[in-house]
C-alpha positions in Angstrom: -2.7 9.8 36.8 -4.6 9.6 33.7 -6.3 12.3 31.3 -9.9 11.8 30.2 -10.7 13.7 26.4 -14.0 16.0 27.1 -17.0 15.0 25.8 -17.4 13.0 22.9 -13.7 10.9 23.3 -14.3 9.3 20.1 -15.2 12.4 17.8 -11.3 13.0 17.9 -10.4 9.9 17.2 -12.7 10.1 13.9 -10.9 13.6 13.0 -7.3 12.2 13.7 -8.2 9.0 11.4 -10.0 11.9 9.0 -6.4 14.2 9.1 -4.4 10.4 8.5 -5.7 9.5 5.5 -6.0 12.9 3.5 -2.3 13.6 4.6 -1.2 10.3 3.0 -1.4 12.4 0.1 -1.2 15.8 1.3 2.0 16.0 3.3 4.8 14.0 4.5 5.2 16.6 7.9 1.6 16.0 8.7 1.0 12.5 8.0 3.9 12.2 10.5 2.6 14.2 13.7 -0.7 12.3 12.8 0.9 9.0 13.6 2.4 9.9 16.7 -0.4 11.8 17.6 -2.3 8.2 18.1 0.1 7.2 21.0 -1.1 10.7 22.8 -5.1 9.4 21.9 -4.3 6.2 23.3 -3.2 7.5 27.2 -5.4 10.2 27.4 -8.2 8.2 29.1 -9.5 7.1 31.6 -7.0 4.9 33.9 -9.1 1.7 33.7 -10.0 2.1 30.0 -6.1 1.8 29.4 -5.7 -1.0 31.4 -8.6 -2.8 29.5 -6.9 -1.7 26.7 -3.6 -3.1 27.1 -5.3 -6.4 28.2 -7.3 -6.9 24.7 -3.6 -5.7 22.5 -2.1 -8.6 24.9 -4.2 -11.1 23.5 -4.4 -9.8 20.1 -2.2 -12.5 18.0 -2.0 -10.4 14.7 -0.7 -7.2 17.0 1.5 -9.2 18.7 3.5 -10.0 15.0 3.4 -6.6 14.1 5.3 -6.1 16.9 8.0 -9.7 17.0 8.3 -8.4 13.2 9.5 -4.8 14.2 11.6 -6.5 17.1 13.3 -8.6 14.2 14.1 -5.5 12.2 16.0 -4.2 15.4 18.3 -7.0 15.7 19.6 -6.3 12.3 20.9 -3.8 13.0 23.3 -5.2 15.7 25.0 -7.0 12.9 24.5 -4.1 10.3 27.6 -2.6 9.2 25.9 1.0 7.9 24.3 1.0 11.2 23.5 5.1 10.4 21.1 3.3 7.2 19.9 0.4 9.7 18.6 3.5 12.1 17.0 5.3 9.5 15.0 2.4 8.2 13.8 1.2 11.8 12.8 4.3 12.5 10.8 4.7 8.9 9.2 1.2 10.2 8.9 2.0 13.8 4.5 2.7 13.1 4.7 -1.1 13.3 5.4 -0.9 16.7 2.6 0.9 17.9 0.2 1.8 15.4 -1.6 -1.5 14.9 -2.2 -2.2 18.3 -3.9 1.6 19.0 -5.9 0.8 16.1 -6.8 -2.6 17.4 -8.7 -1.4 20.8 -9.9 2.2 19.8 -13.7 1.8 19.3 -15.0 3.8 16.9 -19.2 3.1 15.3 -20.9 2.3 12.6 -22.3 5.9 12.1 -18.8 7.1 12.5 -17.1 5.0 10.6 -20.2 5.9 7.4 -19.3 9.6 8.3 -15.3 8.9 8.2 -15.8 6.7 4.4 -18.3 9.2 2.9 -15.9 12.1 3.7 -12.8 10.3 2.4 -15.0 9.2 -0.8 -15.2 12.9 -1.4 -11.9 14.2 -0.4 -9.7 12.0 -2.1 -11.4 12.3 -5.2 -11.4 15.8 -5.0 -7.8 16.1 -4.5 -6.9 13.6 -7.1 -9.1 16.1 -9.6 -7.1 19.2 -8.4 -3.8 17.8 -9.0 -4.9 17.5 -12.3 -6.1 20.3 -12.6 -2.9 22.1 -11.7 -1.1 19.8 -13.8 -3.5 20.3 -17.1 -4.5 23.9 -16.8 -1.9 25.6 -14.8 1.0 24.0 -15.8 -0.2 23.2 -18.9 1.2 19.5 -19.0 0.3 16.7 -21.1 -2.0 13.6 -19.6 0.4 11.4 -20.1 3.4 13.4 -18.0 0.7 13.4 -14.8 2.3 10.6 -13.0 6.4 11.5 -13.4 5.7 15.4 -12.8 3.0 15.7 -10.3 3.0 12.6 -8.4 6.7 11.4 -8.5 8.4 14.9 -8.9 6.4 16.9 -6.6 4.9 15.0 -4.1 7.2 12.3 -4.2 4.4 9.6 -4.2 5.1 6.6 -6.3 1.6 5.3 -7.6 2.3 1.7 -5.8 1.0 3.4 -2.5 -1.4 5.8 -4.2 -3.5 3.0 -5.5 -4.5 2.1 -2.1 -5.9 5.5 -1.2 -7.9 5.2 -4.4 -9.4 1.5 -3.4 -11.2 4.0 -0.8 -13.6 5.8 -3.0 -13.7 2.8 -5.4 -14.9 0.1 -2.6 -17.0 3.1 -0.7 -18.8 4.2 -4.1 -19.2 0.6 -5.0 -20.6 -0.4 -1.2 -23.3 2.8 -1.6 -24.6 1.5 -5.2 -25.0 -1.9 -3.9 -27.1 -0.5 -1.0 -28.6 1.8 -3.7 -27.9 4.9 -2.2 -27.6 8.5 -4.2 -27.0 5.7 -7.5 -26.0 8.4 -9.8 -23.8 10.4 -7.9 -22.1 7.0 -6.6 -22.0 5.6 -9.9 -20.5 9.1 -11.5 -18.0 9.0 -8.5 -16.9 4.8 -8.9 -16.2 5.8 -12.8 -14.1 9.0 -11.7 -11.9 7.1 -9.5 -11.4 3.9 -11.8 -10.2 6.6 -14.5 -8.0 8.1 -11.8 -6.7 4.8 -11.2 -6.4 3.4 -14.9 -4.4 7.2 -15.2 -1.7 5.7 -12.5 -1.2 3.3 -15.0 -0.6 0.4 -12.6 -0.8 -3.0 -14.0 -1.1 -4.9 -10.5 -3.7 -2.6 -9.7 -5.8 -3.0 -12.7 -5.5 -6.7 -12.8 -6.6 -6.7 -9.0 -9.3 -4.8 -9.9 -10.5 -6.9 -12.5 -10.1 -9.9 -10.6 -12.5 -8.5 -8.0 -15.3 -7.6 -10.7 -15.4 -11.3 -11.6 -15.6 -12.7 -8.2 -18.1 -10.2 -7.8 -20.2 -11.5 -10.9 -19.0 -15.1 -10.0 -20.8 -14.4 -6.6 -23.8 -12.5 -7.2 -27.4 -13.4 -7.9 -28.9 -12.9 -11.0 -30.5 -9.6 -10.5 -26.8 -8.4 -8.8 -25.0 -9.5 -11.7 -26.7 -7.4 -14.1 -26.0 -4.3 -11.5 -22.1 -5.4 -11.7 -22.5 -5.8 -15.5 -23.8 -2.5 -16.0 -21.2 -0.7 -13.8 -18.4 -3.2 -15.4 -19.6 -2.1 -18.8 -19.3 1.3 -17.8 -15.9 0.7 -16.1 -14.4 -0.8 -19.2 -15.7 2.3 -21.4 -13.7 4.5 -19.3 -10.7 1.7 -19.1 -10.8 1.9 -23.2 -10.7 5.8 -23.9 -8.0 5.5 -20.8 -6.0 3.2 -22.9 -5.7 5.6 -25.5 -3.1 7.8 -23.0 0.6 7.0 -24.2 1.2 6.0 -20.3 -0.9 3.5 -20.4 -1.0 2.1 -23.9 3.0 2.0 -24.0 3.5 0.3 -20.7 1.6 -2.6 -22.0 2.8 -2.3 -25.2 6.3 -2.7 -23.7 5.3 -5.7 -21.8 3.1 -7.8 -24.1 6.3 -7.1 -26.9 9.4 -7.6 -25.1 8.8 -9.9 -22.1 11.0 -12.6 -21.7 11.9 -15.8 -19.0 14.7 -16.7 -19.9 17.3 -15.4 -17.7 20.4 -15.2 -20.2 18.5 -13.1 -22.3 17.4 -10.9 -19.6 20.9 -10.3 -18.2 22.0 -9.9 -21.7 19.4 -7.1 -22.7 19.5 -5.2 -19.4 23.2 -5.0 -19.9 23.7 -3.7 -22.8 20.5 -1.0 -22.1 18.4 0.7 -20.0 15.3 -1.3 -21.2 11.6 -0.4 -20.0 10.7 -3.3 -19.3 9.6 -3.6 -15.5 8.5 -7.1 -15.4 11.9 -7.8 -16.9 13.3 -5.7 -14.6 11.9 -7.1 -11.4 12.6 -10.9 -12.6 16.4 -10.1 -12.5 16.1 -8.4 -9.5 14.3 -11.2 -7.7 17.2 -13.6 -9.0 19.9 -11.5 -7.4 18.3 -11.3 -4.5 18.1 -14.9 -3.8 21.7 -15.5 -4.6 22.8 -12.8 -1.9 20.1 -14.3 0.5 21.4 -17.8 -0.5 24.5 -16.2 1.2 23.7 -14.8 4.2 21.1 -17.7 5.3 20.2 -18.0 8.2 20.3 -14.4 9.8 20.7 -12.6 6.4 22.7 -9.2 6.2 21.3 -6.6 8.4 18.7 -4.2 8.3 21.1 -1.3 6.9 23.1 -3.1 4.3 20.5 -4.9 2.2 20.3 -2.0 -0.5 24.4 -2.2 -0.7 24.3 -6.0 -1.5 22.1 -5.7 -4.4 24.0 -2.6 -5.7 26.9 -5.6 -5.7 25.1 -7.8 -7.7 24.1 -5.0 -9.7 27.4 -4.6 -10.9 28.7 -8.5 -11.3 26.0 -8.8 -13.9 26.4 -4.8 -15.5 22.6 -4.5 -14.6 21.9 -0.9 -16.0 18.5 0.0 -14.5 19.6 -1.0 -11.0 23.0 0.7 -11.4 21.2 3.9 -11.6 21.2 3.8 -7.9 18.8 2.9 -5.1 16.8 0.4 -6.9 15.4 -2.0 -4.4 14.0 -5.5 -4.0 10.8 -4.5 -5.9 9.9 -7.5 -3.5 8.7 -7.1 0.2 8.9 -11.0 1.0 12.7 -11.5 -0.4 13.8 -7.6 1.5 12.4 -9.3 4.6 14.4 -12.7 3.9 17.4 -10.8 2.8 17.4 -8.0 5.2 16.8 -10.2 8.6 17.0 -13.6 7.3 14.4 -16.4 8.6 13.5 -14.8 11.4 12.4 -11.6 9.6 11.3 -13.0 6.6 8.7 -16.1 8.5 7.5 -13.5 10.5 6.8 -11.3 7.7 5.2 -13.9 5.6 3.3 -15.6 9.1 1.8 -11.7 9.4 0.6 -11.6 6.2 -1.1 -15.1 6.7 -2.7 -13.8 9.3 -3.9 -10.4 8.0 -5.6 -12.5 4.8 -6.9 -15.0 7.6 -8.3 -12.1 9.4 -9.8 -10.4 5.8 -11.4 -13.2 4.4 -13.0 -13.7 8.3 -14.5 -10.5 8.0 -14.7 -9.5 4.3 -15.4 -6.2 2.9 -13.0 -3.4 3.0 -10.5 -5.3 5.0 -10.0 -8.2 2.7 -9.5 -6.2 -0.8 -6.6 -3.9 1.2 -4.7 -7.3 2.9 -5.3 -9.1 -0.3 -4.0 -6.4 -2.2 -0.7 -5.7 -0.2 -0.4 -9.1 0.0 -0.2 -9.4 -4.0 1.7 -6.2 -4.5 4.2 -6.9 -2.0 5.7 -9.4 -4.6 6.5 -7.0 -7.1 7.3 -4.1 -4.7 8.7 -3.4 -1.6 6.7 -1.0 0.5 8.4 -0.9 3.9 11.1 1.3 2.6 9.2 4.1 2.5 6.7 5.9 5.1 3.7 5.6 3.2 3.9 1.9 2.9 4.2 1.8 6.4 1.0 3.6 6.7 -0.5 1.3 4.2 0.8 -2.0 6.6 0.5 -0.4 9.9 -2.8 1.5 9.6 -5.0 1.1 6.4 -5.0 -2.6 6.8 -5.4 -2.9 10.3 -8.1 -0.3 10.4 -10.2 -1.8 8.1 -9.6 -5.0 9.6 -11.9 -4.2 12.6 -15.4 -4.6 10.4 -17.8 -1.7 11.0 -20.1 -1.8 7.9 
């Protein structure tokens, strides 16, 4: 026997999607019971609604690798030997299962899905602005200590996952000045969340964003181009006085100074030191990791004993950095290969095929987050961690389904 929702069914689906994103940087607890609160959405319907519904997720090739990819994480751990770490990480992953398909057949409209982006455009900004405020004025912290207090420290967020909450306001704001609504306010609020973003300090995300501007310009007409130009201008004012923070003018400094490719004089540095290099950093990291999936070809070495592989090679080389403890694959496409060999890794890397496929089909929204994940999965590994399982198993497919 089914449950119908009263009323308006699809005004709760809006405020569950509303409580999702805002709790992706709110709370851990609620972001949680948000997720699972989907499956309870999903049956409480009608009885042939839910049978239409499990018809279209059926025939829905993309939802169907979401869910072969999940299967493929639970097989490694049948030949995990920390089978207690191979259960914590499927159930950190097990979103995958379900999420992406609810997603998938949930309708929700166009005037919805305005109302949903115009709050988010608001609300994210405004909670970026009051961590910083607690951070400058209350705790009386320095600019430059934003990131490793407020974000890492205390809300345990690495800025890897926070940059796609921020894409929100950016490709909203962006989406209302090229309609040329409320131009000001849009405007005011596309330069606030650039700084924000530039603030993070993250160089994939910057050099995304930059790529985007100039396929923007590259595809515009001539009187668009001078729009992009003027907010590019704009941007790049901001991006210039944001330079000036120590975060952000040392991590380049670091990286235009002391990048190198050979990988003798990597191994040599990194041994002797804890360098601050990150590029460096990840380049050593992606050579282990093929070594030890070189090894364990074809079925790799579990889902719970990845992590304690690397720490291995860690320590045959003397790699400081990663001896600290817990540093991963920085790489979501060699984790998959290493973790569940070629059946986790193709199917990872046939997904994320698709999901592209699927973004530059519809464009918008939907392409910038795949393309994005798809870019940052190479230098970090976001399926360790809850919120870049949101990130794969919501976001994406959410803004997959084109509504604007």
């Amino acid at each position: 026997m089914s449950i119908s929702l009263p009323k308006n069914r699809e005004t709760y689906f809006l405020i569950l999607l509303g409580i999702t994103f805002i709790s992706f940087i709110l709370s851990y607890a609620i972001s949680n019971i948000a997720i699972f609160l989907f499956i309870l959405y999903f049956f409480i319907d009608n009885k042939k609604s839910i049978k239409e519904k499990l018809h279209q997720i059926k025939n829905n090739k993309i939802v169907l690798l979401y869910v072969l990819f999940f299967v493929a994480q639970l097989i490694g751990v049948f030949y995990s030997q920390n089978i207690d770490i191979a259960k914590r990480k499927v159930l950190i992953m097990l979103p995958i299962f379900f999420l992406p398909a609810i997603i998938s057949v949930e309708k929700l409209s166009k005037n919805n899905w305005n109302k949903l982006l115009n709050f988010l455009k608001y609300a994210i900004l405004s909670i970026f602005v009051y961590y910083l405020f607690i951070h400058l004025v209350i705790e009386k912290r320095t600019l430059n200590t934003f990131v490793h207090f407020t974000l890492n420290e205390r809300l345990h967020i690495s800025q890897f996952y926070l940059v796609f909450i921020l894409l929100i306001p950016i490709l909203e704001s962006l989406r209302q000045i090229n309609s040329r609504n409320n131009l000001l306010i849009n405007i005011i609020l596309l330069l606030v969340s650039i700084m924000m973003l530039v603030l993070l300090g993250n160089k994939t995300a910057l050099l995304f964003l930059i790529l985007i501007t100039i396929g923007l310009l590259i595809k515009k007409g001539i009187k668009e181009r001078k729009k992009v130009i003027l907010i590019v201008g704009l941007s790049l004012i901001i991006g210039s006085i944001a330079y000036q923070l120590p975060i952000v003018k040392n991590r380049i400094s670091v990286l235009l100074k002391t990048t190198s490719f050979d990988m003798k004089k990597i191994i040599t540095k990194n041994r002797f030191t804890i360098t601050k290099n990150t590029l460096e950093h990840r380049i050593l990291i992606d050579y282990l990791s093929l070594k030890e999936i070189k090894k364990a070809l074809p079925f790799g070495v579990g889902t719970g004993d990845f992590q304690e592989k690397l720490d291995k090679q860690y320590k045959l080389v003397k790699f400081r950095f990663g001896m600290q403890g817990d540093v991963n694959n920085h790489n979501q496409y060699l984790e998959e290969f290493l973790k569940t060999g070629i059946l986790g890794g193709f199917l990872f890397l046939i997904l994320v095929f698709m999901l592209l496929k699927q973004g530059f089909h519809i464009r918008g929204f939907g392409l910038v987050f795949a393309l994005f994940f798809a870019i940052a999965s190479m230098v970090e590994s976001y399926l360790n961690r809850q919120h870049g399982v949101v990130v794969f198993s919501f976001m994406i497919p959410f803004f997959l389904k084109k509504r604007h």
